[in-house]
N, C-alpha and C positions, 0 to 999 in steps of 0.2 A: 380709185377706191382703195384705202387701205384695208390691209386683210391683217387677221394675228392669228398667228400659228402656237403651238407650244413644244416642248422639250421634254418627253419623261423618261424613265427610265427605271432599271429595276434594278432593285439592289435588296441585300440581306441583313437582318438587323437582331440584335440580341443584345444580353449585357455580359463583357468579359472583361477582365482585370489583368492586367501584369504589370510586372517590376523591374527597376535598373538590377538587383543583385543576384537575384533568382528569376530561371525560367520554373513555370510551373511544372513540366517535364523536364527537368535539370540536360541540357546536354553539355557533354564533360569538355573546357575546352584547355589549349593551350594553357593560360595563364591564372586558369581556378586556384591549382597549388600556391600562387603567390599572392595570395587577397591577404589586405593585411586592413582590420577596418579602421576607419577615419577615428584616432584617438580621440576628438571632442564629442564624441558619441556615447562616451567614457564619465562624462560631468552630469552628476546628475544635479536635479533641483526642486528646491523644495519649497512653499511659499509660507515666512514665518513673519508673526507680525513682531513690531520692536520689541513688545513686552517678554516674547520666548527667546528672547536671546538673551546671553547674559554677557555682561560686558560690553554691552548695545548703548551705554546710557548718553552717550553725546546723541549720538543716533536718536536715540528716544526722544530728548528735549525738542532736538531739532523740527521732527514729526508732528510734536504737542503742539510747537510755534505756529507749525503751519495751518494745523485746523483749527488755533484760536484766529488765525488772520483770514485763513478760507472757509470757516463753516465745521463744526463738530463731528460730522456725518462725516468727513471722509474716511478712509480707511485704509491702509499700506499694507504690503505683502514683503517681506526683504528678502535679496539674498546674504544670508550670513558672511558669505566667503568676500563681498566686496564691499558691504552695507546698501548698493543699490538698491532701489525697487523695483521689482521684478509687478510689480501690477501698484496704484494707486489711481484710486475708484472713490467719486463722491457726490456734492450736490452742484458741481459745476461752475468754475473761475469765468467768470463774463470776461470776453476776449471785445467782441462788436454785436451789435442790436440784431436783435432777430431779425431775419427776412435781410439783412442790408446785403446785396451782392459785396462779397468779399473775392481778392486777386492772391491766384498761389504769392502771389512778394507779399500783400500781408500776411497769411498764416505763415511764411516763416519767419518774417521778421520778428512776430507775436511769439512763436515755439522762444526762435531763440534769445528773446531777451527776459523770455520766462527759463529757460536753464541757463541761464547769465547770473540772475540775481537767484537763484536756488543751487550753484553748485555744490557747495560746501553738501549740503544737504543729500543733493542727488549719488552723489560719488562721480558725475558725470562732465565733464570737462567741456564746455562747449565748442573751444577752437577746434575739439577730436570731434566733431557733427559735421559729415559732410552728406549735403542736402538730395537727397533721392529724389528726382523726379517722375520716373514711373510709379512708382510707390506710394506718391503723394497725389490725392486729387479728391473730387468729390463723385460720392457715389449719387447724389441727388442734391436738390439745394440745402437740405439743413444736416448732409453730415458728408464730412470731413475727416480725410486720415492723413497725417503728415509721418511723413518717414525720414528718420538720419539713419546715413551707415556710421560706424566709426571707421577713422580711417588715422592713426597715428603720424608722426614724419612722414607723412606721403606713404602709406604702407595699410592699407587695408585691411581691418582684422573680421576673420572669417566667421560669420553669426552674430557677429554684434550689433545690434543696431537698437537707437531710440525709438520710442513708436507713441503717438498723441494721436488723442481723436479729440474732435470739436463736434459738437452737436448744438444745432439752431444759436450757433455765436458765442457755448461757450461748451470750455476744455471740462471733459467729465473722466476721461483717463488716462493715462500715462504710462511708461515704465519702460526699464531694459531688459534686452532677450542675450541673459550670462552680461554680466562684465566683471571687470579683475583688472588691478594697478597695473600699468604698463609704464615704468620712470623711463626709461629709457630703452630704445630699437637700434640695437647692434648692426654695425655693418657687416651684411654675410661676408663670411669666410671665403664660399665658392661661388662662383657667378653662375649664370643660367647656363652657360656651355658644359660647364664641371657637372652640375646638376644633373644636367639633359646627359650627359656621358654615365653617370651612376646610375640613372634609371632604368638608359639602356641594358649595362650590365645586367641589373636584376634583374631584366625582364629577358637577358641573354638572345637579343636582337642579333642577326647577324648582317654582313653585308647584303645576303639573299632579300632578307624582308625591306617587304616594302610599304614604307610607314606613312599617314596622315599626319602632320600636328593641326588638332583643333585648336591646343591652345599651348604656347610655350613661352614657358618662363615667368610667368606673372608669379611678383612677389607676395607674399601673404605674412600677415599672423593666425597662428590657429593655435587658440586654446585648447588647452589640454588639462587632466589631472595632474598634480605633482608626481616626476617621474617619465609623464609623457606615457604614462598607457605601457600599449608593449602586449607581447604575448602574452594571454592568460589574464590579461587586468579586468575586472569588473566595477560595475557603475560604482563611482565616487562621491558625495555631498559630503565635503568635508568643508570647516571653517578656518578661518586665519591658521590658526594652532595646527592644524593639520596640513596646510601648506595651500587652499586654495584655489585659486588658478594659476597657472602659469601658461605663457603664450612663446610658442616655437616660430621663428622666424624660418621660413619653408619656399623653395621654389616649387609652382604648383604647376603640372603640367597634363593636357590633355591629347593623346594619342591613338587611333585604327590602324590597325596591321591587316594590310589584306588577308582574306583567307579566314579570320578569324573573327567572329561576333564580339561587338564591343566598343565602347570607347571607356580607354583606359584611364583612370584618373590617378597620376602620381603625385605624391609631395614628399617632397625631399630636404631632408632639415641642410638649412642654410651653412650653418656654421659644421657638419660631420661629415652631410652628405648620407648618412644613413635615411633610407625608403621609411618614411613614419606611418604612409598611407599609400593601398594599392586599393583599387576596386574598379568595376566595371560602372561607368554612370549615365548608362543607357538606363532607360527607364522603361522595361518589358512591361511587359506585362500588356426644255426637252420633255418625257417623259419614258419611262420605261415600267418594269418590275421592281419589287421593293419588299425585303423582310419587314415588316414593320416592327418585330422584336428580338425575333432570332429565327434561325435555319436549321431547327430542330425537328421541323412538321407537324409539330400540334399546332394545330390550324386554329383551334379555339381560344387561345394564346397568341397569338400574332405570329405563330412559328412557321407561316408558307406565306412564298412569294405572291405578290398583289399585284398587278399588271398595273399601268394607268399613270406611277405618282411620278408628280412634279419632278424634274429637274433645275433648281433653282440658280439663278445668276451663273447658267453653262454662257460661253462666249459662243456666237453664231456665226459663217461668216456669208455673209449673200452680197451673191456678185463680186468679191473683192472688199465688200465693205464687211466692217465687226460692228456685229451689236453685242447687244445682251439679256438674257430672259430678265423676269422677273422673279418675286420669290414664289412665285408658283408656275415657271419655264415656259411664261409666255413671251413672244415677242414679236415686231411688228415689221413686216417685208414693205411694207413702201407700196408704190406703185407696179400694178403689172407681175406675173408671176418670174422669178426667179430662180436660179439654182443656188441650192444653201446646202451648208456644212458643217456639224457639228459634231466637238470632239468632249471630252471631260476633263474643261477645264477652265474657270472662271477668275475674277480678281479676288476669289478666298481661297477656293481648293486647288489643285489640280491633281487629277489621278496619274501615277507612273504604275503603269500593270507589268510585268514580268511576261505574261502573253502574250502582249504584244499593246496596238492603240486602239481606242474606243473611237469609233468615227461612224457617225450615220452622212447618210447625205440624200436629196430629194427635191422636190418644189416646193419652193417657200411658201407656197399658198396653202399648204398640206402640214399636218404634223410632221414630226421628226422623232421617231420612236424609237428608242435601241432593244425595245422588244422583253420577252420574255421567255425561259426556258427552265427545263427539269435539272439537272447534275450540279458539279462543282468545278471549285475553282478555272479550269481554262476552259472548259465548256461554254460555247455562246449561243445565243439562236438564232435559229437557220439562215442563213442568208448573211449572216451579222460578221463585222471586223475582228481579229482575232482577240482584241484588249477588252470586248462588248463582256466583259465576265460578270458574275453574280457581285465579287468583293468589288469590283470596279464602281461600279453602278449603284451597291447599298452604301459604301462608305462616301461615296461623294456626298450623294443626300443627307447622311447624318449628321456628318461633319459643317455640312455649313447650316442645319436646323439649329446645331448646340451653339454655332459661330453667331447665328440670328440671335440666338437668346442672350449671349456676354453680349453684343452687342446694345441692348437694351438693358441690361444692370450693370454692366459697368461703362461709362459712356467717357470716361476720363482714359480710357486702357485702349493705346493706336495697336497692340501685339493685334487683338482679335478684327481689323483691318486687313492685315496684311495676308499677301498668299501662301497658303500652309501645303508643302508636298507630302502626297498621300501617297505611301507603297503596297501595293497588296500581290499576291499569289509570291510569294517570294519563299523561296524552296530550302525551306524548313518545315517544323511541324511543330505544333501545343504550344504556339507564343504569338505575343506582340511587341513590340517596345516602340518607347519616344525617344529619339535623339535629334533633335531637333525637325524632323519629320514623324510623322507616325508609318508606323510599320507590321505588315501583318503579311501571316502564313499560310500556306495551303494545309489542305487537312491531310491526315494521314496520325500514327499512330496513338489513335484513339482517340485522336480530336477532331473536331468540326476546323472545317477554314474560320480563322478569327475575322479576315477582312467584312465575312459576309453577318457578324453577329452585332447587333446595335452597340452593345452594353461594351463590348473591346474597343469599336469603334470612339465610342464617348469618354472612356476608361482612357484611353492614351491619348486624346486629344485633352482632356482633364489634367495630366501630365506637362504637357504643353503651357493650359494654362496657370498652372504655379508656378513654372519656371520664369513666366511673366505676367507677372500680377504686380509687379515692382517690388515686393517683400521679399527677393529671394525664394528657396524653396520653402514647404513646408514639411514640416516633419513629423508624422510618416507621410511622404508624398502619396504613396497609398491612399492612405483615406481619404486623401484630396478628390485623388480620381474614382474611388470607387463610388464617393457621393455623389459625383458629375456623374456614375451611372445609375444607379438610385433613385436620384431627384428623376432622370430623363424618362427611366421605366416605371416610374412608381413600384419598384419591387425590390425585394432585399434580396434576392438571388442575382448577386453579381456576373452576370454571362451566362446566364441560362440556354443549355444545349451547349457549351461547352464543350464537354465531352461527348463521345458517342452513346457511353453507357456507362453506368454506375453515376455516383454523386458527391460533392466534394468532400474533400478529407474533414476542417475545420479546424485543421493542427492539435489534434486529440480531439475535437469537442464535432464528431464527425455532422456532416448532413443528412437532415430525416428526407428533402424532397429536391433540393436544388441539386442540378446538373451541371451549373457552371462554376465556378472557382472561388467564389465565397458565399457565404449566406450571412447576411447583416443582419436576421432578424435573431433571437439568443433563444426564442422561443421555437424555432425552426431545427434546435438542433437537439445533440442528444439528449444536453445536459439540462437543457433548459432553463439555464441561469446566465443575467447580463455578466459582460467579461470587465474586469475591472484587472490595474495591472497586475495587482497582488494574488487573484485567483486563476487569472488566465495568460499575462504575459508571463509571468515570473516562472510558471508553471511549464508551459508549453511552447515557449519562444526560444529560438537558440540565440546564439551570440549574433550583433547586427549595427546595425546605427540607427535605429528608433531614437523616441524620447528615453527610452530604458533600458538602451544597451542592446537589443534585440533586434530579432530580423525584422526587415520594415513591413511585406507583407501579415506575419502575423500578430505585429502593432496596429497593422489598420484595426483587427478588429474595435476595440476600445470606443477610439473617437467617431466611429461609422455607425455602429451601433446609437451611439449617443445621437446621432442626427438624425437618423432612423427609428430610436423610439419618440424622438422628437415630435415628427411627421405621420407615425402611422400610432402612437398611441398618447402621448401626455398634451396636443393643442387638440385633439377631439376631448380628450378628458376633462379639458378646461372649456370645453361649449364649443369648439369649431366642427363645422362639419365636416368629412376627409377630403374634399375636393378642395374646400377653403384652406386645410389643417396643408396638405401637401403644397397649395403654391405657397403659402408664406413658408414654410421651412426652405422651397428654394428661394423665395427674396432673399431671406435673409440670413443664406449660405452662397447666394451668388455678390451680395450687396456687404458680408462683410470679406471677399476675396482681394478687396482692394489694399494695396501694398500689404497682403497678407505674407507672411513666412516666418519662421524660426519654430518651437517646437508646442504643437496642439496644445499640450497640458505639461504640467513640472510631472517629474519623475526620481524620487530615490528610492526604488524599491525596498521592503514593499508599500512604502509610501506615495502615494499621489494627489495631485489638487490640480486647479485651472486659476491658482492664484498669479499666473501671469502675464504678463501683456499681452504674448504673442498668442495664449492658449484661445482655443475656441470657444468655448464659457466666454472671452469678455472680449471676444469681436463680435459674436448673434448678441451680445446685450450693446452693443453699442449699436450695431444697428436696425435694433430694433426699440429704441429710445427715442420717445416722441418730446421731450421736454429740457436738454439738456440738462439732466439734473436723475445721474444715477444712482445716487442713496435712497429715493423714493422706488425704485424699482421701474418698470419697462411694460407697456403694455400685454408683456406675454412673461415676463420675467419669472411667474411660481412655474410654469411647461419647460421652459429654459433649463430651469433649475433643477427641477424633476428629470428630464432626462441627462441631462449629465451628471447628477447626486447620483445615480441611481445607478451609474459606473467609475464614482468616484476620480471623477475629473472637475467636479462643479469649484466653487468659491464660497466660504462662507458656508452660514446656517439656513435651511429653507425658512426660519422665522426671522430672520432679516428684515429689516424694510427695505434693502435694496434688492431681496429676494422673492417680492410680493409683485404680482399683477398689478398695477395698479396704471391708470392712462387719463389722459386728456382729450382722448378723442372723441367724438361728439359717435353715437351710436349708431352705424350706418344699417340700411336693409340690402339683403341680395335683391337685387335689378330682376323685375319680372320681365323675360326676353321672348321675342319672336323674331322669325326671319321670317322672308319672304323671298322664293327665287326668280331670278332676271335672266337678260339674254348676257351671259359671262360672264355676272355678278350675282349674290346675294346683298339685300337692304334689309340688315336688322334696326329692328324697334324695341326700346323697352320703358317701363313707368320709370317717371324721375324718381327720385331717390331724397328724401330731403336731408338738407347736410352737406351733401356730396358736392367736392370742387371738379370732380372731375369724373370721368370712366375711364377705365383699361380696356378693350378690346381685345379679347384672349381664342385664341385657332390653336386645331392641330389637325393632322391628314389621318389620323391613327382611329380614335378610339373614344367617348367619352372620357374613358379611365386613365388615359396616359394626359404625360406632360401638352403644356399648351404655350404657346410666345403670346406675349404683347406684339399686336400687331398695330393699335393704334390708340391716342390719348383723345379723347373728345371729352374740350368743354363741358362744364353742368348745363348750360343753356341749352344743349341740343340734346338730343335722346335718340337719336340714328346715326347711322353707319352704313354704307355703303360702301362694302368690300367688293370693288372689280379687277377685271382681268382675271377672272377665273375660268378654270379648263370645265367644259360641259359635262357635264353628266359625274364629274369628280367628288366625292362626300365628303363633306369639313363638319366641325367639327367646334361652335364657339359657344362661350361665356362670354359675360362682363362681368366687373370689379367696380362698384361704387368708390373712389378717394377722398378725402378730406384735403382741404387745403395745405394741412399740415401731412406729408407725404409718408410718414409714419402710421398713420389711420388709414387702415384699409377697412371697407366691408364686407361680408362672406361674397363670394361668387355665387353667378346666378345659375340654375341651372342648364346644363348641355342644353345646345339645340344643334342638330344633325341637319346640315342645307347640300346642296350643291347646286349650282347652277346651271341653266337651261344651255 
């Protein structure tokens, strides 16, 4: 007979935020005095169409050619300083037929013979497009993101890169993120030894320390202002006359020094040897017990631990053999009972605790429980391994919930695959950070332990995932992660219970109710007005490497906000209901992450726009374009528009036609749903839907109210589901989503039904 057992475990959950530059509780270190910020941080940008430039008129004609030969409707954004496009948006270049299965060697052969025969035009050289493969894929059958880096003589220039979307077989946008004339790339001066020796100096290394390199000697270009920045410089958009861009040939190097928090990023001009750029580029910021929000104890909030939840895909081992749960940490002992062993740690996560190791062990024919208990960080329960801790046991759980969900929107991205190391109780206080692991602290000076809060948990693994999403970073990586916690908690109190007591600052624009480290909603705070750059970065931001010259933390607020009035107020305003309004804002913030990076929206204070390619404004409208044909607008495109107008990062006029709601998709109903429970399953039923090509099947462990994964696609011919291998007596938590053929048409979700199995 076989028998199945399961795996839970308990762990703590909330939402919290940090950053590579600043801890939110600053501790003073070593190498603070020598932060010197990354001079391309320095360039600002602004998106102007040909006719506002003057002295544009080659440019101009060229532009006019193109939309007599592609269609009227399109529409360019420049940057002055190079002539490129920094965004072109229109009714869409037919590439291959809709529906036809296309191979990544077509779409780039198709990019590049399309900036082949447009260079003159573009300013963009094609033999300088070297082809990104993580960057490039598809996020579903009808849309498509192709990505070039530039790369000159074999030399890499820092941020630049082409970026094309294709939607249902044809190209709707395009453009460069910064470029500037590069005639020719000097041979450095000093080699990476010389380099690596100057760095040292500044950094006044001695024989005692004892150094990492993560990374040494990679060559680079990095654009810079005329002059190269420099102490005291402020954001720049200047044009030709004003000297433009210029690009530093720079040895770039990445360094830890034990003892000391960080991984150091140096670049060091090729040809002086003088440090152009210092900064830290850490990115702070079974079954058992489980916060399901945060470790705060407001219980009517998700803020106290739940005995029972799933441990999902923990590794098992019985008798000498490894299995592995499933995603609700069931798994199957075989014949006969056996002795089993289980630790925290599977082929996504693996937990490293400072306490020690998380290990249950028992008869296989029996659950595997790592239990439940009162305190913090090393505290376990009774009887339990020294590593069984609260941060051990919530951050596993969460980290591979958010890992299930990339997993299912972005299906082209192997990063969210692979095994991710998770540090927790690690002896500091009021921080997290991502350095290629995430990393989280015990509590103590006014703060809660981060490992045990959902929202930090999510927050630095959201960090993780812009570093690889193939686009590079995005900028401010902040808001990247703080909407990975957002979308997770449906709440704009980024880490909530963060602190022990009192509420976040808000960089002047203090918190009326949130406890943890930001609040993204504008009406949550003092001021009660959305932040745009000109009233709230220029205002309240210190110097930084944002889109605006500023700190990256209080840049998030801007573009967080925006995807947050997104979701909790402009797609209900447009007729969604909030349960519908919240999962499309995260489709189509997880479905436009693909080969995402370079910077959210243009910035030249106090000027702003999302007139360009890499901005957020025109990756949510690419994917969320049902018709490849962007001049007509986007099934959601006036909510789009309204919340980023409305912090002045949008594109264009809200009376646009490419700014208007307008769609193709056939008018679906939310799925009237039932379950019914079984012995270690639920079988839901619901009425067909007519229209509909398909359904989503949507779970959570949590709550009605909170985030939920696609757990499975069923056919329109069927109208059941049978969810098995479920743990008894455990409470889930499902919807369905009616789909259209066309993967762009979704219909409202139906409402929650609360099952658990017998």
């Amino acid at each position: 007979m076989r028998s199945c057992s399961r795996i839970a475990l308990l762990a703590l959950v909330s939402l919290v935020c940090f950053a590579a530059f600043a801890a939110v509780v600053p501790q003073p270190g070593r190498f603070d005095h020598l932060v010197v910020h990354d001079p391309s941080a320095l360039l600002g940008t602004a998106g102007e169409t040909p006719d506002q430039i003057q002295g544009f008129d080659a440019g101009r004609a060229g532009w006019t050619a193109f939309r007599q030969a592609h269609g009227s409707a399109w529409r360019v954004w420049v940057d002055r300083r190079s002539g490129s496009p920094l965004l072109a948006t229109g009714p869409g270049i037919n590439w291959f037929a809709t529906g036809q299965p296309v191979t990544t060697a077509q779409l780039e052969d198709a990019a590049r013979r399309f900036v082949t025969s447009n260079e003159r035009l573009l300013g963009v050289v094609s033999g300088e497009l070297a082809w990104n493969p993580q960057g490039s894929g598809a996020t579903d059958l009808d849309h498509h993101v192709l990505v070039f880096d530039r790369v000159v003589a074999g030399v890499p220039v820092e941020g630049e890169q082409f970026v094309l979307y294709v939607t249902r077989g044809s190209l709707t946008s395009f453009g460069a993120t910064r470029w500037g004339s590069i005639p020719t790339v000097p041979q450095p001066a000093l080699d990476a030894s010389a380099a690596w020796d100057a760095l040292r100096a500044y950094m006044a290394l001695g024989p005692q320390d004892s150094t990492e390199l993560v990374e040494y000697g990679q060559l680079v270009l990095l654009p810079v202002p005329p002059g190269g920045g420099g102490a005291g410089a402020t954001l720049r958009y200047e044009g030709p006359a004003g000297g433009g861009v210029t690009h530093l040939l720079a040895w770039r190097f990445a360094v830890r020094v034990d003892g000391e928090a960080g991984t150091w990023i140096g670049k060091v001009d090729a040809q002086t040897g003088r440090v152009i750029a210092f900064f830290d580029g850490d990115l702070y910021d079974v079954k058992g017990g489980v916060y399901p929000m945060s470790n705060d104890q407001n219980c009517g909030e998700f803020g106290c631990e739940l005995a029972g939840y799933p441990m999902p895909y923990v590794s098992v081992s019985i008798a000498k053999k490894q299995v592995r749960t499933d995603d609700m940490g069931t798994f199957t002992c075989g014949k006969g009972a056996k002795n089993s062993t289980v630790r925290l740690t599977g082929p996504y996560v693996t937990v490293s605790d400072i306490c020690g190791t998380a290990t249950v062990s028992g008869n296989c024919s029996n659950d595997l429980d790592f239990g439940a208990s009162a305190g913090t960080d090393c505290t376990v329960p009774a009887g339990q391994s020294a590593g069984d801790t609260h941060a051990g046991r919530s951050s596993y759980y969460h980290l591979n919930r958010v890992k299930e969900k990339a997993r299912y929107w972005l299906p082209s991205n192997a990063w969210v695959d692979q095994l991710l190391t998770d540090k927790v109780n690690i002896n500091s206080t009021c921080n997290a950070y991502w350095n290629g692991s995430v990393n989280f602290y015990k509590s103590g000076g006014g703060c809660r332990n981060t490992g045990e809060i959902a929202g930090v948990v999510v927050h630095e693994w959201g960090h993780g995932m812009d570093q690889n999403d193939g686009g590079g970073s995005d900028n401010p990586s902040e808001a990247y992660a703080d909407v990975v916690s957002i979308l997770q908690d449906r709440r704009s109190c980024v880490g909530r219970g963060f602190f022990a007591s009192g509420t976040c600052s808000g960089y002047g624009d203090s918190c009326l109710n949130c406890t943890g480290i930001r609040d993204m909603d504008w009406d949550q705070r003092v001021r009660h007005t959305p932040a745009t750059p000109a009233n709230f970065t220029m205002v309240n931001c210190g110097g930084g490497g944002g889109p605006c010259g500023r700190e990256v933390h209080c840049e998030s607020y801007v573009p967080s906000e925006a995807i947050f009035d997104l979701a909790f107020r402009d797609l209900p305003a447009a007729g969604l209901d909030a349960n519908s309004a919240w999962q499309l804002a995260e489709k189509l913030f997880y479905k436009s992450r693909q080969g995402s990076g370079g910077s959210a929206l243009n910035c030249a204070l106090p000027s702003s726009d999302g007139c360009n390619v890499s901005s957020w404004f025109n990756k949510l409208r690419n994917a969320d374009d049902d018709d490849g044909n962007l001049a007509n607008g986007t099934p959601h495109a006036g909510a789009i528009f309204a919340a980023f107008g409305r912090h002045a990062i949008a594109c264009g006029l809200a009376t646009d036609p490419s700014n208007q709601s307008t769609s193709t998709c056939p008018a679906l109903a939310a799925p009237v749903l039932s379950a019914t429970p079984g012995a270690g399953q639920v079988t839901l039923s619901w009425v067909a839907v007519p229209g509909a090509d398909n359904y989503l099947v949507l779970r959570n462990d949590t709550d009605c109210a909170t985030t939920s994964n696609v757990i499975a696609t069923v056919p329109a011919r069927d109208t059941s589901y049978v969810d098995a291998g479920l743990p008894a007596g455990f409470g889930v938590y499902y919807r369905v989503q009616a789909q259209g053929a066309n993967v762009a048409c979704d219909g409202p979700v139906s409402a929650c039904v609360p099952s658990a199995a017998q």
